[in-house]
N, C-alpha and C positions, 0 to 999 in steps of 0.2 A: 712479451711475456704476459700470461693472462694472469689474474688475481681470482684464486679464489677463496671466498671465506665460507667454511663448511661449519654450520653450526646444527649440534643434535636440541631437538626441539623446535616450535616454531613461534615468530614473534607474534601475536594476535596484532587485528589493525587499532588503530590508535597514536597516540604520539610517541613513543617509542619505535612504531615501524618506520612512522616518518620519519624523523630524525633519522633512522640508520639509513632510508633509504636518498635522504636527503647526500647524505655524506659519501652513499657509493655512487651517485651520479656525480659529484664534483671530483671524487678520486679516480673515476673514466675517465670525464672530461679533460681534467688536465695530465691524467697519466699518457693520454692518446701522443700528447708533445714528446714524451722520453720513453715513449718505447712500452710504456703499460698501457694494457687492455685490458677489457671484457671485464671488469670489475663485477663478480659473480658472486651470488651468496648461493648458497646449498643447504637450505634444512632436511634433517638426517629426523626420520622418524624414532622419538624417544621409545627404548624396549618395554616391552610390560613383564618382562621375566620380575620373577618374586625375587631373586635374590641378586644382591649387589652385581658381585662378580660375573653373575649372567648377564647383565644389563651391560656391564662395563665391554665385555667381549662381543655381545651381539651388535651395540651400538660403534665399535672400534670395525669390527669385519665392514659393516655399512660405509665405511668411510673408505679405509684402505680398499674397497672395490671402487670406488669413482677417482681416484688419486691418477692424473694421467702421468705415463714415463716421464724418468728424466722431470720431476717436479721437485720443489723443495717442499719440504714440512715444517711449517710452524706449530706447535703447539702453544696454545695458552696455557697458564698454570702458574699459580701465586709463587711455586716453589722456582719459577724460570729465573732467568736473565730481566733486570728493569735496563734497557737498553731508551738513551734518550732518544729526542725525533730524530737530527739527524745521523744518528748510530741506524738505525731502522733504515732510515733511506741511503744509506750506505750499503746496508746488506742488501735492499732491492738494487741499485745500483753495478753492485755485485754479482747478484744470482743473473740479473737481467746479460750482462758480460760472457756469462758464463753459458747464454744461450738456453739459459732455464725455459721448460714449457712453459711453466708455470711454477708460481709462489702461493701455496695454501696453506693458509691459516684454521687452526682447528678450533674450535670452543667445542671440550665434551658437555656433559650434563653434571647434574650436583654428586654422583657418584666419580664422575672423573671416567679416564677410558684405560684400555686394556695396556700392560706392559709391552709387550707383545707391538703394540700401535706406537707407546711413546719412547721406545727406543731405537724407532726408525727416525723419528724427528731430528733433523737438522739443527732446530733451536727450539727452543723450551722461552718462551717469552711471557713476563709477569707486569700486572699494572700495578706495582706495590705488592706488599705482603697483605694487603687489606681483604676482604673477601668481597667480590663484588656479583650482583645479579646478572645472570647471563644477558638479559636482555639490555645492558646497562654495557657489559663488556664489547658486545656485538658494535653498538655504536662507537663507544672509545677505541676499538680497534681500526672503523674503518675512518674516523677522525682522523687519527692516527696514520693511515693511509693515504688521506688525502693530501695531509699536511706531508708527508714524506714526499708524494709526489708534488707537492707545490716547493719541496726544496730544490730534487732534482732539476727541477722545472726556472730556477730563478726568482720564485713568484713573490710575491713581499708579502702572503697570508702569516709564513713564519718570520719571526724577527727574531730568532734566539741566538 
């Protein structure tokens, strides 16, 4: 099952790109053992429409066209599910059973995305109620993912 994480906007280089990119090379690596792949990011060109709800639908169509069949949809979003790591890697664990394509993970932008887009989502997934910068969410999600797969995996990164 491949990983993908589609986020609108893009991370500038720096230490933020590293770190995320740091964390989707270990979430490949040891996903490769149980069955996750291609740990992918996808930046989604931020809309320049003037107003909110243009931004929200033009940036949600961008995504729901790259979504391959037969994928899961995660959404990020404060108002989600705080699901612990090994609850996460459960549900990968899951989808992965289930013969999923793939498992994508969405982060919209500071307007959020289109109704329309987040009620096809499978899970609505929150990192607290706190408000966090996308570029900050990006790496905690694929943290987050690596450590999922390092439970699958047996690995002793987690100890919880």
């Amino acid at each position: 099952m491949r990983i993908i994480v589609i986020a609108v906007g893009r991370l500038k280089q720096g230490p933020e790109r590293e770190l995320a990119e740091t964390y989707r090379k270990r979430a490949e690596a040891v996903g490769r053992s149980v069955g996750l792949r291609d740990v992918e990011i996808v930046e989604i060109r931020e809309s320049r429409a003037q107003d909110a709800e243009r931004r929200r639908v033009e940036e949600s169509i961008a995504i729901a066209n790259i979504l391959p069949e037969r994928a899961t949809l995660v959404m990020l979003d404060e108002r989600g599910e705080n699901l612990d790591s090994a609850a996460l890697a459960a549900c990968l664990r899951e989808w992965r059973a289930e013969d999923r394509a793939a498992a994508c993970f969405v982060i919209g932008a500071a307007d959020g995305l289109a109704d329309s887009l987040r009620q096809r989502a499978n899970l609505k997934l929150a990192f607290g109620t706190a408000t966090w910068p996308h570029q900050l969410v990006r790496i905690m999600l694929l943290e987050q993912l690596y450590r999922a797969a390092t439970i699958l995996a047996g690995h002793p990164y987690h100890r919880g």
